[in-house]
C-alpha positions in Angstrom: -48.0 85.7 -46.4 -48.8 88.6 -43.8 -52.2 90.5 -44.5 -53.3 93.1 -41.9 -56.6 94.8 -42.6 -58.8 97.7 -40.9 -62.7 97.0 -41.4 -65.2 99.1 -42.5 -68.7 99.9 -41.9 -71.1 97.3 -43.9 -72.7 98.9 -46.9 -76.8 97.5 -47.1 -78.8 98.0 -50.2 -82.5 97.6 -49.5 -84.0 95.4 -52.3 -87.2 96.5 -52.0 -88.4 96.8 -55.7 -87.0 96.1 -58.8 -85.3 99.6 -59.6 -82.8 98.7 -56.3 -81.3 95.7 -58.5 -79.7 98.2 -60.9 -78.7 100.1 -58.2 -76.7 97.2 -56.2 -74.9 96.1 -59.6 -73.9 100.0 -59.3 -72.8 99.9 -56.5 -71.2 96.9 -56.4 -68.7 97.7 -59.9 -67.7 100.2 -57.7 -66.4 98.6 -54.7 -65.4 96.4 -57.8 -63.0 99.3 -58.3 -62.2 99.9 -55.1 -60.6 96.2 -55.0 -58.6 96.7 -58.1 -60.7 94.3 -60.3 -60.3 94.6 -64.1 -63.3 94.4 -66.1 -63.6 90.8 -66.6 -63.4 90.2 -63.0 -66.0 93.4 -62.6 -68.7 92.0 -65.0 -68.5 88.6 -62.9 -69.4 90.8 -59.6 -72.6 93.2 -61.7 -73.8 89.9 -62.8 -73.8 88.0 -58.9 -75.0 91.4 -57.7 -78.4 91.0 -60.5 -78.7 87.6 -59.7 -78.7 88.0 -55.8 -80.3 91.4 -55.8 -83.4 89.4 -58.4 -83.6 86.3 -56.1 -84.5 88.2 -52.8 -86.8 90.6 -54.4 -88.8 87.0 -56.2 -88.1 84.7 -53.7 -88.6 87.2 -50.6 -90.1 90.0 -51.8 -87.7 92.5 -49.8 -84.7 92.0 -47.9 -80.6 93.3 -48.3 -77.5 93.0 -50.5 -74.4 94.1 -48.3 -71.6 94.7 -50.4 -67.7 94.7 -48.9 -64.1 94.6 -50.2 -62.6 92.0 -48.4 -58.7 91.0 -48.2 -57.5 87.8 -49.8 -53.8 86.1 -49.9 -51.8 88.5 -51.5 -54.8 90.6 -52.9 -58.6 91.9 -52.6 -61.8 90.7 -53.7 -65.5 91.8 -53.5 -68.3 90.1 -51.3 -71.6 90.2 -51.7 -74.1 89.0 -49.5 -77.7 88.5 -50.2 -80.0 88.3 -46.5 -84.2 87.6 -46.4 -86.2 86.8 -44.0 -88.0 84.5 -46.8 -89.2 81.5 -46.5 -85.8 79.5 -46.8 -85.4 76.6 -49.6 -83.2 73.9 -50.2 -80.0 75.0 -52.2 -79.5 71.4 -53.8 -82.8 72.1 -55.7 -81.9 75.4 -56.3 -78.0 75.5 -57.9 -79.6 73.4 -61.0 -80.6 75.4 -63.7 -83.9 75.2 -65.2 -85.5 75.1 -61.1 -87.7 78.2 -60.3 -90.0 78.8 -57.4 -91.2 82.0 -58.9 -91.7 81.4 -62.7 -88.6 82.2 -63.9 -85.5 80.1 -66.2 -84.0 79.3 -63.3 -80.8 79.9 -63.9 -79.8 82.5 -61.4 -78.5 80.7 -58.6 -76.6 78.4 -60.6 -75.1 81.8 -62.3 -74.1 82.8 -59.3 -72.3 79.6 -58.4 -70.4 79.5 -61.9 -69.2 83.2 -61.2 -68.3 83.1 -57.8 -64.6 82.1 -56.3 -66.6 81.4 -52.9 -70.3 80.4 -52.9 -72.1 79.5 -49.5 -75.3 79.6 -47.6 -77.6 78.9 -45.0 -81.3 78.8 -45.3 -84.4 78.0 -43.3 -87.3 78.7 -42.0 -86.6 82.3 -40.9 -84.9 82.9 -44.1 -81.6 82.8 -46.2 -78.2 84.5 -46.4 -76.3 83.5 -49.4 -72.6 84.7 -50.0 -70.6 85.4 -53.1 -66.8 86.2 -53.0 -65.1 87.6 -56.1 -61.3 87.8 -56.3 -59.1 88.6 -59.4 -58.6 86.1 -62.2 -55.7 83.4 -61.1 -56.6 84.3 -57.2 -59.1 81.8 -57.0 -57.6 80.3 -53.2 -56.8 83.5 -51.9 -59.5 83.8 -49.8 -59.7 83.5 -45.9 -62.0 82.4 -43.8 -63.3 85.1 -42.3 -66.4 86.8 -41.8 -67.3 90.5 -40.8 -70.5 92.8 -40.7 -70.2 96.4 -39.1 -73.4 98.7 -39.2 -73.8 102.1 -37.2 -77.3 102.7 -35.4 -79.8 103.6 -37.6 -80.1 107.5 -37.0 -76.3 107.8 -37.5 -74.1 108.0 -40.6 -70.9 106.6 -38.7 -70.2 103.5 -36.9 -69.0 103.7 -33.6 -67.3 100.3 -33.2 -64.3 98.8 -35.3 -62.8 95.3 -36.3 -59.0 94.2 -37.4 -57.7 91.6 -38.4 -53.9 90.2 -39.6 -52.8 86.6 -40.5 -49.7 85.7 -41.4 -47.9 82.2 -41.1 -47.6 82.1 -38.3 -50.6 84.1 -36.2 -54.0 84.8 -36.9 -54.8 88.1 -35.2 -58.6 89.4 -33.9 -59.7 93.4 -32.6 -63.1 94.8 -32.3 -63.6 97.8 -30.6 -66.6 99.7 -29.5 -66.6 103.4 -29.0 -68.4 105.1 -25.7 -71.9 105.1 -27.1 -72.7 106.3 -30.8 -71.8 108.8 -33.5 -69.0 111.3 -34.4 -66.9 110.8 -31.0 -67.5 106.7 -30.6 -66.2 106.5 -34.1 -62.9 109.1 -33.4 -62.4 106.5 -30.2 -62.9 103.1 -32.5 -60.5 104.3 -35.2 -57.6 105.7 -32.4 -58.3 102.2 -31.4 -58.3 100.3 -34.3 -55.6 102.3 -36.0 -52.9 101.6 -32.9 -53.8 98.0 -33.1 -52.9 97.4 -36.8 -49.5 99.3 -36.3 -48.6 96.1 -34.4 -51.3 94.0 -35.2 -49.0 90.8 -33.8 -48.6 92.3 -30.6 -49.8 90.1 -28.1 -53.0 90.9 -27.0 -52.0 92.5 -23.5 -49.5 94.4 -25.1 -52.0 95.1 -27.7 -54.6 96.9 -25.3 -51.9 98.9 -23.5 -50.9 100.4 -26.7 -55.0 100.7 -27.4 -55.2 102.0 -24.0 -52.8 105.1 -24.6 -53.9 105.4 -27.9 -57.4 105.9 -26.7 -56.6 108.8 -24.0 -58.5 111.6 -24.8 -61.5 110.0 -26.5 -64.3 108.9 -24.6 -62.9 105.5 -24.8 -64.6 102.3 -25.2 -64.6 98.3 -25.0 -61.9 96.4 -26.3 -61.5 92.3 -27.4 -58.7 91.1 -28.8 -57.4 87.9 -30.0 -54.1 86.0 -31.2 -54.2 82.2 -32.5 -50.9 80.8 -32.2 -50.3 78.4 -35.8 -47.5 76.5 -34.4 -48.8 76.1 -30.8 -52.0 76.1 -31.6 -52.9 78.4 -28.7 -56.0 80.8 -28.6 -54.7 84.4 -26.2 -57.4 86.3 -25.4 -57.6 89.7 -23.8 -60.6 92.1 -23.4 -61.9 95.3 -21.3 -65.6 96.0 -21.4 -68.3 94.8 -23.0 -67.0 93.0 -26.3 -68.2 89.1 -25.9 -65.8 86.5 -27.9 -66.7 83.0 -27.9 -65.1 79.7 -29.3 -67.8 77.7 -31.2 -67.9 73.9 -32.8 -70.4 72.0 -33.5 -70.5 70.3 -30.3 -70.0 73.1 -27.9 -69.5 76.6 -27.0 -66.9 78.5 -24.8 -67.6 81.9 -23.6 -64.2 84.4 -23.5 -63.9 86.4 -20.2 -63.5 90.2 -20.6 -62.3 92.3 -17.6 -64.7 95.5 -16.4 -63.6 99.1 -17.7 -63.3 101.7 -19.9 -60.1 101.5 -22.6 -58.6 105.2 -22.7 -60.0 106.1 -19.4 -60.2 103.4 -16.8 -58.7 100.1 -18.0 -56.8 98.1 -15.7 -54.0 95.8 -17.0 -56.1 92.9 -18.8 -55.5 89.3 -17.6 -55.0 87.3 -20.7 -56.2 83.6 -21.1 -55.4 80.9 -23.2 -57.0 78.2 -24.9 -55.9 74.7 -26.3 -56.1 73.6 -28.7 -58.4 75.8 -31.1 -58.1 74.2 -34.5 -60.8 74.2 -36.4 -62.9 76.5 -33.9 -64.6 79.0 -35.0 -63.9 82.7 -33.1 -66.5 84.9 -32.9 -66.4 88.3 -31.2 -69.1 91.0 -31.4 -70.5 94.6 -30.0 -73.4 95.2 -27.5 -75.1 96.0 -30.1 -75.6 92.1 -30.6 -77.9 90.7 -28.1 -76.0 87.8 -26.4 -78.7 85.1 -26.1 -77.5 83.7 -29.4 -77.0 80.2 -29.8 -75.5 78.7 -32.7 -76.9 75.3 -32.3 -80.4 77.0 -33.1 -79.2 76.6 -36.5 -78.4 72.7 -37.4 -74.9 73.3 -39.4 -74.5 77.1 -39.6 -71.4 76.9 -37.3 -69.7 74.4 -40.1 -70.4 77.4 -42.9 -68.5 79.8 -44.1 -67.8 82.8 -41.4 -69.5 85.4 -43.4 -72.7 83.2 -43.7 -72.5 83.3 -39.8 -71.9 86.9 -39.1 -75.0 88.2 -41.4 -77.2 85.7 -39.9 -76.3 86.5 -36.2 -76.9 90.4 -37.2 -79.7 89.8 -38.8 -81.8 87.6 -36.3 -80.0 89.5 -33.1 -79.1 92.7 -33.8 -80.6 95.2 -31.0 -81.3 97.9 -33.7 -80.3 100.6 -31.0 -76.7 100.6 -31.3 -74.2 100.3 -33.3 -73.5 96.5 -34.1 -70.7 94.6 -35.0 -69.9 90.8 -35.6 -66.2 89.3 -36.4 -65.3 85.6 -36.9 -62.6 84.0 -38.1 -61.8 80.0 -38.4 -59.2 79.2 -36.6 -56.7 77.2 -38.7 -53.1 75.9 -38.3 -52.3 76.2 -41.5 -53.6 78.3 -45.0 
């Protein structure tokens, strides 16, 4: 199994009103397309996109759907991602049908759970983020556990930064990139960036920014993390230049990665790499400056034990800046599929 795959930006669908549900189910039949679903598999994604799109708008009167193609073992699927800043509930009260908080059959989230080839969440006070991964019929296990959410600042139409990511048996394989400031010319540096790494996306990681650092010549350049977990020695290599923060989470602790200073395409010194051992079962996390850094996982009793995506919509959503683009990747770290 080798799977190599080149992010893109997030797509977020206000649910604001109840004329924005029919509009996520629309758009999401279309990424349905866009992953190769049949219609069987498509219906299955309109009807978690109602249900989700329904429950913020009742439950939390406003919030988002984001809506992704996402890779899977030897195919693609859709996710959808429902995020409020409701008042959070308990989701073992909520998965049985005929339970309603606002009046309803109750039956929505239990829907969802019954439809979906992945089903998580996290909820609380500050709100919820519930995922929903679709893949085609028979592909049920395909999925990985990974997570990813990519949005440009919001006067722009582009994202500036870019994530990659490759496993195959042997190596599970990180990149996020972030483009000299915003717009048009961060974005050209991100995807020279992003497009060298994936041409060797098993590179090691020093060799992987030298190739990113000639790549990038010519842009304005930008920061650079990037990552390689060793299956077999079950070795974490990290490598980074400028202002991409990675960290190694569980739920008893936290280890920051070190980046070097610099510019990648402009002035970027040869990175020192450092490795850490061993990493199963950690969760990676690397993310933009567009993330403010005084995160802390352990703010949220069990998030780090969720699935990745759960973690990457709630860290944007409680710490984005909102004056930059902002990106968040993490991906479990696993000795074997």
């Amino acid at each position: 199994m080798d799977v190599t795959f080149a992010g893109e930006p997030t797509v977020v669908l206000p649910v604001e009103d109840s004329s924005q549900i029919g509009h996520a189910r629309r758009v999401a039949l279309k990424e349905s397309a866009r992953a190769g679903l049949d219609e069987t598999d498509a219906a299955r994604v309109a009807l978690i996109a109602t249900e989700l799109a329904t429950n913020v708008l009742k439950h939390a009167r406003t919030g988002e759907i984001h809506v992704a193609v996402v890779p899977g073992q030897g195919t693609r699927g859709v996710e959808l991602l429902a995020v409020d800043r409701g008042p959070g509930f308990n989701l073992a009260d909520c998965l049985p049908d005929g339970y309603s908080t606002g009046g309803t059959r109750g039956e929505g989230l239990g829907a969802v759970k019954r439809a979906a080839d992945v089903f998580d969440m996290y909820a609380d006070q500050r709100g919820s983020v519930l995922l929903a991964r679709i893949y085609p019929k028979g592909c049920s296990r395909a999925d990985l556990r990974f997570g990813a959410t990519c949005h440009p600042l919001r006067t722009e139409v582009v994202s500036g930064d870019g994530w990659a990511m490759s496993v195959s048996d042997g190596a599970i394989g990180a990149m996020v990139v972030d483009g000299l400031g915003h717009g048009p010319q961060a974005r050209d540096a991100a995807a020279a960036g992003t497009e060298a790494w994936v041409s060797d996306a098993q590179a090691e990681p020093t060799a992987a920014l030298a190739a990113m650092d000639a790549a990038m010549h010519g842009t304005r350049g930008g920061a650079v993390a990037v990552a390689r977990f060793d299956r077999a020695a079950d070795t974490l290599r990290f490598a980074g230049i400028g202002n991409i923060a990675g960290s190694l989470q569980s739920p008893e602790s936290s280890r920051g990665l070190a980046s070097h200073p610099g510019i990648v395409g402009i002035q970027a010194r040869r990175s020192q790499p450092f490795d850490f051992s061993p990493a199963q079962g950690l969760l990676l996390i690397l993310h933009s400056d567009g993330l403010q850094s005084r995160w802390n996982l352990r703010d949220y009793p069990g998030l780090v034990t969720r699935h990745p995506a759960v973690v990457t919509a709630l860290l944007h959503r409680d710490y984005s800046r909102g004056r930059d683009d902002a990106t968040v990747l993490a991906i479990r770290l696993e000795t074997s599929l």
